[in-house]
C-alpha positions in Angstrom: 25.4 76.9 25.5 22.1 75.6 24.5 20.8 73.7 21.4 20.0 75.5 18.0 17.9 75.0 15.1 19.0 76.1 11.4 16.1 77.2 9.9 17.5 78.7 6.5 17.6 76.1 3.6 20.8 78.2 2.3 22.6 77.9 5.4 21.2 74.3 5.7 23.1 73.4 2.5 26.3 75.4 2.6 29.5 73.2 3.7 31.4 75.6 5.2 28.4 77.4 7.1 27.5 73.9 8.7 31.2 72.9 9.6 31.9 75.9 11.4 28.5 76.0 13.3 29.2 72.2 14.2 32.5 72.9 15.9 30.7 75.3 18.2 26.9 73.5 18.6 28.0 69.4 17.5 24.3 68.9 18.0 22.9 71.4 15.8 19.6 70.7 13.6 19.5 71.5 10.3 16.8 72.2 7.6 17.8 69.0 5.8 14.3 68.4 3.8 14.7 72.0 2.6 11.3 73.3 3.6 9.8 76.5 3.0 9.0 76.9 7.1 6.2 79.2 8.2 3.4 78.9 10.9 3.0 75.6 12.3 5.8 74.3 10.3 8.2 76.7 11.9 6.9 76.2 15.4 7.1 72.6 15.4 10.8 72.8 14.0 12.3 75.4 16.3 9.8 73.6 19.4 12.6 73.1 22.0 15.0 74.9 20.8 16.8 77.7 23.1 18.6 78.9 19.8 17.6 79.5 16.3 19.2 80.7 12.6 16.8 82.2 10.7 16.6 83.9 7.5 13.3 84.4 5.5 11.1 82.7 7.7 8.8 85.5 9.4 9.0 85.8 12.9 6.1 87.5 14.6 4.5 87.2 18.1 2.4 84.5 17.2 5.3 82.6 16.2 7.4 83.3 19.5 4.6 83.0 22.3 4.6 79.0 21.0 8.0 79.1 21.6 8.2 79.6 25.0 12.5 78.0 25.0 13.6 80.1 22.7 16.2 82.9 24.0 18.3 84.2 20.5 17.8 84.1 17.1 21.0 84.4 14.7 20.3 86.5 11.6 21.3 84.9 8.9 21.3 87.9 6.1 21.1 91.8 6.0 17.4 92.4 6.0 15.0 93.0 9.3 11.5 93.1 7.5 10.8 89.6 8.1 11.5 89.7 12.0 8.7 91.6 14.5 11.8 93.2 16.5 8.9 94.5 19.3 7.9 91.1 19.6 11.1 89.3 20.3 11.7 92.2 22.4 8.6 91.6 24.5 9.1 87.9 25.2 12.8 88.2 26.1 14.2 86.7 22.8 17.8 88.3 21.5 18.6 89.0 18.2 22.5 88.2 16.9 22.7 90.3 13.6 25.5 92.6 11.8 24.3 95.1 9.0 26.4 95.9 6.0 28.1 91.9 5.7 26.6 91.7 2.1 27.9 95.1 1.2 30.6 94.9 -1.4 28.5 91.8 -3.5 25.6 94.6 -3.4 27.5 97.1 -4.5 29.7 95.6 -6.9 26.3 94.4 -8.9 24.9 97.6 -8.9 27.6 98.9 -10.7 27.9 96.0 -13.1 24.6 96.6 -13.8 24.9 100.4 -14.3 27.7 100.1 -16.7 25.5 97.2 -18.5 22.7 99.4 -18.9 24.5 102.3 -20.0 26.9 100.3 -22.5 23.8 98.1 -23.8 26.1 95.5 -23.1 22.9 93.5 -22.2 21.1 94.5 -25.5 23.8 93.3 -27.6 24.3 90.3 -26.5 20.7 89.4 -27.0 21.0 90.7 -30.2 24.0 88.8 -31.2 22.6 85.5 -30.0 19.4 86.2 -32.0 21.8 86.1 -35.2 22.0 90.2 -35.4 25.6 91.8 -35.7 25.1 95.5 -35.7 27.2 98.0 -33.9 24.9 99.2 -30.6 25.8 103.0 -28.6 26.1 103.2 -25.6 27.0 105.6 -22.9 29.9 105.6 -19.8 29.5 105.5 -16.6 32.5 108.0 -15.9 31.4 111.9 -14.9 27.4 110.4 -15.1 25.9 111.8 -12.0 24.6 109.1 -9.1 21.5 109.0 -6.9 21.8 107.2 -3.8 18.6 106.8 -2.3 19.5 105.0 1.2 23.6 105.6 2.2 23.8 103.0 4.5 26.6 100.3 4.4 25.7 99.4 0.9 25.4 103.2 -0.7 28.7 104.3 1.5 30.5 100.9 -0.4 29.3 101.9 -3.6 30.1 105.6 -2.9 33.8 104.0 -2.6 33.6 102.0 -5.6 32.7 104.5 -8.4 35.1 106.9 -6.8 37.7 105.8 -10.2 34.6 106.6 -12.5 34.7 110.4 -11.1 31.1 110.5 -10.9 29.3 113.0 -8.5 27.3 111.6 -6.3 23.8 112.4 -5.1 22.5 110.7 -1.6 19.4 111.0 0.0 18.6 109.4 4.0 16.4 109.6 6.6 19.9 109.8 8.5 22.4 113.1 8.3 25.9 111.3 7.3 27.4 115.0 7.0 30.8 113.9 8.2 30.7 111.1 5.3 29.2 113.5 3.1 31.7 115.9 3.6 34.8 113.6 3.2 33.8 111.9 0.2 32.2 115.5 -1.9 28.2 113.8 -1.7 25.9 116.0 -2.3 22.9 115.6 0.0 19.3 115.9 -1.5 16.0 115.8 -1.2 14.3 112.9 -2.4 12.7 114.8 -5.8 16.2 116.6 -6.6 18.0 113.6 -6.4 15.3 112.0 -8.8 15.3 114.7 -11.4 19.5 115.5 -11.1 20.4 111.8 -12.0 21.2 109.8 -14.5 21.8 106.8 -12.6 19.2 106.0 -9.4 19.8 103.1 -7.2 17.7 102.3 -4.3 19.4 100.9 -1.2 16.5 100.7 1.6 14.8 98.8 3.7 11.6 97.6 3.3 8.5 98.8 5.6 5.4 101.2 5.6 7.6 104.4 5.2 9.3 102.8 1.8 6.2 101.1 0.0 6.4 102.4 -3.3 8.8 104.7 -2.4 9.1 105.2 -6.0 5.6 106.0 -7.3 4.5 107.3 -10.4 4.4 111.1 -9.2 8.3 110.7 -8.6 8.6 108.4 -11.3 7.7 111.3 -13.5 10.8 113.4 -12.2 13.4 110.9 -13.6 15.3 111.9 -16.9 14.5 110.2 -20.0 17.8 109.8 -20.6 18.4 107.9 -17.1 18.0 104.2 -15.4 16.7 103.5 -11.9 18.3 99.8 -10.2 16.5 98.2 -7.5 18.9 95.5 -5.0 17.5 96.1 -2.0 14.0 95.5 -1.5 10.7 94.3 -3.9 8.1 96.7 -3.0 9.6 100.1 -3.1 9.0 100.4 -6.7 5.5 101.1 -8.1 6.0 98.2 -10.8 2.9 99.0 -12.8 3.8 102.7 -13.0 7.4 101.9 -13.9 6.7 99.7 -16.8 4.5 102.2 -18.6 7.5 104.5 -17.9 9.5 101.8 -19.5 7.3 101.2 -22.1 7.0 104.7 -23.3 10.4 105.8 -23.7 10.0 108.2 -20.2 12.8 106.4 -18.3 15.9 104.7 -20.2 16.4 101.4 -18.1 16.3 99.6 -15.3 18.1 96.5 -13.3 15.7 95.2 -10.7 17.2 92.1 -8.5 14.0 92.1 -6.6 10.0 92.8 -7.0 6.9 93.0 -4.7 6.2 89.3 -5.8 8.8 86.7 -6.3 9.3 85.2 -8.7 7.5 88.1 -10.2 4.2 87.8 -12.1 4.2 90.2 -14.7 6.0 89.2 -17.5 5.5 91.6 -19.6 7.4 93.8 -17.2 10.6 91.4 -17.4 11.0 90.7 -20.9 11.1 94.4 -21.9 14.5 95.0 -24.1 15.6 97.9 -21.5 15.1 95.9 -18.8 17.9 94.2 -16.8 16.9 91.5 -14.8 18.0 88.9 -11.8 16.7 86.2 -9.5 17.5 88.2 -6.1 21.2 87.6 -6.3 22.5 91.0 -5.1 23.7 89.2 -1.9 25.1 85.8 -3.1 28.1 86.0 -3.8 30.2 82.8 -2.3 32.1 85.5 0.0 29.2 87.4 1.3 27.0 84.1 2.0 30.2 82.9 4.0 30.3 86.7 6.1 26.5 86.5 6.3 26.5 82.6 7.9 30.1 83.4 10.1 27.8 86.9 11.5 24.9 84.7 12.3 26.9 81.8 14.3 29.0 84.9 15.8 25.5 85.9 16.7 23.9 83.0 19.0 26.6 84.2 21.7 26.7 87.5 21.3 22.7 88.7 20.5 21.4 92.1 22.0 18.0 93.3 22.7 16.2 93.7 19.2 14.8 97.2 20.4 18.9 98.2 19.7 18.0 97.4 16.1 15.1 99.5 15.4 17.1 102.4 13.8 17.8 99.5 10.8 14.3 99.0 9.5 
């Protein structure tokens, strides 16, 4: 069966998560000290191990080739970028992961934060608690049109969820989902259409040389005055500089950004802005979808595949 190491702090801690692993692997190690493991750190606490969970700790060849035991690694969360797939690949190590667990937490903030932005919601409740009672217009979120840049699991979830809100939707992948496309009336753009159609633009992609800023301040300059861009997938695909002086200057409406190129992000000034919506990288932490996300990565130390199968993810 072999031994396995918990890596994650957040799996470390979660009840449930450890129970259910313990029934399988009774003498599992966990990250009890809550350390931030990298390098050395890492290497030293997976030594021995044939198994390992994993979650934000990067795992590259130079971590793996001191590893010489270790045979799968359970994914414990939706994103790839901080796993070399090629280099587990090359020294025989498997990798247990299932896209899309997180999906409906994702989703479901994206359109809280859609209808907060639009409603002001946000707004007047700071406004309120500053002592101001003024009446503060807003807009709807039914009939608004939807960008969907990335219509993997999370985009075809929130396709599904704004369905009631009769919006039309916009999507735009590397990937040709014509058959979902088709059954579900999305209209399939190109990335600079979809930018200057919306009112609503939500990013839902992975992060890697092909979606660094992404969003830059050329296509920045296509978005509606009138609209609001939300980021819960990755920090990075956003040009943050070019995006606050958008902000700043009235060009774009809002945004909701969950994540940002540094974290806990640096610029302030970015953050406090009024039109700005803004959380601590929560898109995926929901009780329910940190349960599916631990149950996928036990599931995985028996049932792990070659990484190379995963490639089409990142």
């Amino acid at each position: 069966m072999g031994s396995v190491a918990v890596a994650s702090r957040s799996f470390s801690k979660n009840k449930i998560l450890r129970e259910r692993l313990l029934s399988k692997y009774p003498d599992a190690k966990f990250n009890d000290e809550g350390l931030s493991l990298y390098g050395e750190g890492l290497i030293k606490f997976l030594d021995g191990h044939s198994k390992a969970i994993t979650a934000l700790e990067k795992i590259d060849d130079t971590i793996l080739k001191s590893l010489p035991d270790l045979r799968v690694i359970g994914k414990y969360g939706v994103g790839l970028d901080m796993i070399d797939l090629n280099a587990m690949s090359k020294h025989g190590v498997k990798l247990g992961w299932k896209g899309g667990v997180n999906k409906r937490s994702v989703a479901e903030q994206v359109v809280a934060a859609s209808i907060s932005l639009l409603h002001r919601s946000y707004y007047a409740n700071n406004e309120v608690k500053k002592g101001k009672w003024r009446q503060i217009k807003g807009n709807q979120l039914s009939g608004k049109k939807v960008g969907i840049i990335g219509c993997g699991h999370i985009g075809k979830d929130l396709v599904g969820l704004l369905e009631p809100f009769q919006c039309k939707i916009f999507a735009n992948d590397i990937i040709d989902f014509k058959e979902f496309y088709e059954e579900n009336n999305v209209i399939q753009l190109d990335i600079e259409d979809l930018l200057s159609e919306s009112d609503i633009i939500t990013l839902h992609l992975p992060f890697n040389d092909s979606t660094y800023r992404i969003i830059n301040k050329k296509r920045l300059n296509l978005i509606k005055e009138s609209s609001i861009i939300i980021n819960f997938a990755r920090g990075g695909l956003i040009d943050e500089d070019a995006l606050k002086d958008k902000l700043s200057n009235g060009d774009i409406r809002g945004a909701a950004l969950d994540v940002f190129e540094c974290e806990p992000p640096g610029d302030n000034s970015l953050i406090h802005m009024e039109n700005v919506f803004v959380t601590p990288h929560i898109g995926g932490s929901t009780e329910e979808a940190i349960e599916a996300m631990g149950i996928s990565a036990i599931e995985g130390l028996d049932c792990a595949e070659d990484p190379i199968n995963f490639l089409k993810y990142t």
